[in-house]
C-alpha positions in Angstrom: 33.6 -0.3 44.7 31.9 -3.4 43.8 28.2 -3.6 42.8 26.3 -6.7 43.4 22.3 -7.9 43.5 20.7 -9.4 46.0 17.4 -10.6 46.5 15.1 -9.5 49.4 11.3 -10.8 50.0 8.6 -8.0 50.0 8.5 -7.9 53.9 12.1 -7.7 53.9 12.0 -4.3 51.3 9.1 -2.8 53.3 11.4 -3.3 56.3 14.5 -1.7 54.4 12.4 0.9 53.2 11.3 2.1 57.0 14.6 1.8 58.9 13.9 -1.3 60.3 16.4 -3.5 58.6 20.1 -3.3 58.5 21.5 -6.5 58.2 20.9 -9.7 56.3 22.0 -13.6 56.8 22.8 -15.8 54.3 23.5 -19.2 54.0 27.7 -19.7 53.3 28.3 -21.5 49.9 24.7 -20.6 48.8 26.1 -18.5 46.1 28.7 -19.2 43.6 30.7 -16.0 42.7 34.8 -15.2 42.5 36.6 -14.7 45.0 35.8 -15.6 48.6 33.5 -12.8 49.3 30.2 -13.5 47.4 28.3 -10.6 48.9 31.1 -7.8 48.4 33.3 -6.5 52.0 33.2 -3.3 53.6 32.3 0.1 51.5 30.6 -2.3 48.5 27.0 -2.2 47.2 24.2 -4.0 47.4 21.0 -3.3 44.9 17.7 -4.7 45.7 16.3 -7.3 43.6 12.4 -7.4 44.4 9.5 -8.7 42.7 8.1 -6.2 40.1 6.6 -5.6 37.0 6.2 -2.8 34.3 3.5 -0.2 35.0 1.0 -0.2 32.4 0.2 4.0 33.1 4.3 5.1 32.9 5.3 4.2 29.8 9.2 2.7 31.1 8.0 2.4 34.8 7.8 0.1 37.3 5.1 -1.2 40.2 6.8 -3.2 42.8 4.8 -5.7 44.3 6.2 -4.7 48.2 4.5 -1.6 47.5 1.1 -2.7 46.5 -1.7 -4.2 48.8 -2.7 -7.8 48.6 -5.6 -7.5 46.4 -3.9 -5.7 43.6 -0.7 -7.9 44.0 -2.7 -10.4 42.8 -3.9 -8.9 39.4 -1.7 -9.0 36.7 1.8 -11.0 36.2 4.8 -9.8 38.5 8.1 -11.0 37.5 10.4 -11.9 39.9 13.1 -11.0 41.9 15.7 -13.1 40.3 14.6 -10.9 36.7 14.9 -7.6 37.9 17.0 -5.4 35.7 19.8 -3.4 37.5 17.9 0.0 36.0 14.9 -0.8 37.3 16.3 -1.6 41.2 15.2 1.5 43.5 17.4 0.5 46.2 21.2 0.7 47.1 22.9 -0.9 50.0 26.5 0.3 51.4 28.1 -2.9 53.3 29.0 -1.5 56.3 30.2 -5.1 58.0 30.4 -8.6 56.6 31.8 -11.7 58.3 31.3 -15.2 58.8 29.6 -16.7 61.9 27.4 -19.9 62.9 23.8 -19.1 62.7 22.5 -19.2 66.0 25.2 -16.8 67.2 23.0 -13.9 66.5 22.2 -11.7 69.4 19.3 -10.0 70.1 20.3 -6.7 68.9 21.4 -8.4 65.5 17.6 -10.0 65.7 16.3 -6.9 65.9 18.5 -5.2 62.9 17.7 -8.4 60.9 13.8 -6.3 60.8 11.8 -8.9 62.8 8.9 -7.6 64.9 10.2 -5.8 68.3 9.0 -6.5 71.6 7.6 -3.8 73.8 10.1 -4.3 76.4 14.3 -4.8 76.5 14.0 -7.3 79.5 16.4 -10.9 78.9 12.4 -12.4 78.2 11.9 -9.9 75.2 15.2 -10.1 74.2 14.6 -14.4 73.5 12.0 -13.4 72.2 13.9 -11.6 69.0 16.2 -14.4 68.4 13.5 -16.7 68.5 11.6 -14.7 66.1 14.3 -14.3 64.0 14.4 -18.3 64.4 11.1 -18.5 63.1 11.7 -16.4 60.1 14.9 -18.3 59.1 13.2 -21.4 59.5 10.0 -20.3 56.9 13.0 -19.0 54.3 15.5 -21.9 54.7 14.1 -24.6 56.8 13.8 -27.0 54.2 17.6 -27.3 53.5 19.1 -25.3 56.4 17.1 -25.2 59.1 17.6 -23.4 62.6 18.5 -26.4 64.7 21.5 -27.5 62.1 23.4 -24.2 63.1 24.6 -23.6 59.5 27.6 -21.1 58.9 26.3 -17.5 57.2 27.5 -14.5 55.8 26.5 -11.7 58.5 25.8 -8.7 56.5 25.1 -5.2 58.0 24.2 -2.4 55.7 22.9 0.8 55.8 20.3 2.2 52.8 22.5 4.7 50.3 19.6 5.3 47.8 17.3 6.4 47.3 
């Protein structure tokens, strides 16, 4: 079993953290690692790299900024993801799946594991509606360099939380 970070936006954690995530896209050729898997296959791990810093009450612990409101997030210097310490990562992912595919052959079910808001309803209307949220999202993340419309190829990752 392999181990491998990966970095996940505060939204993205507090939707790990409640169920509502399983599975994340990302961009083909966005990371450089050996071997042509750069996220791991089936049965490796994933730990969470999120924004965080040290707390200044436990003497070794740590405040993560996905768990603090707004106001306090902004007192006091967080580090970033990309810094975050394997000892200090509170969350494990097992890959359950992991394949290649164009981007906007997500389906609305994957939409919907990918943590983006549900509609009330399961009717073909709502069910647009999840890709195009999803749409949305990807856009805000990657839009800039591989947006929605260019169809790029990504890594479809389904996971399911192992710790804690």
């Amino acid at each position: 079993m392999t181990e491998i970070p990966i970095l996940f936006s505060g939204p993205m954690v507090r939707a790990i953290l409640a169920g509502t995530k399983q599975q994340t896209r990302r961009l083909v050729g966005d990371r450089k690692r050996v071997g042509e898997r750069p996220y791991g296959a089936a049965g490796d791990r994933l730990w969470v790299r999120e924004t965080w810093r040290k707390s200044p009450v436990a003497s070794g612990g740590v405040l993560y900024a996905a768990d603090v409101s707004d106001d306090l997030r902004e007192k006091g210097r967080w580090c970033p993801a990309i810094f975050m310490r394997r000892a200090d990562s509170r969350i494990d992912l097992e890959i359950v799946h992991i394949h290649i595919e164009p981007l906007q052959d997500i389906r609305a079910e994957d939409a919907r594991a990918e943590g983006v808001q549900r509609p009330r309803c399961s009717c073909v209307a709502c069910s647009t509606a999840h890709v195009l949220a999803f749409a949305a999202a990807w856009d805000r993340i990657y839009g800039a360099r591989a947006p929605w419309s260019s169809n790029p190829w990504v890594w479809a990752i389904t996971f399911r939380r192992v710790r804690p």
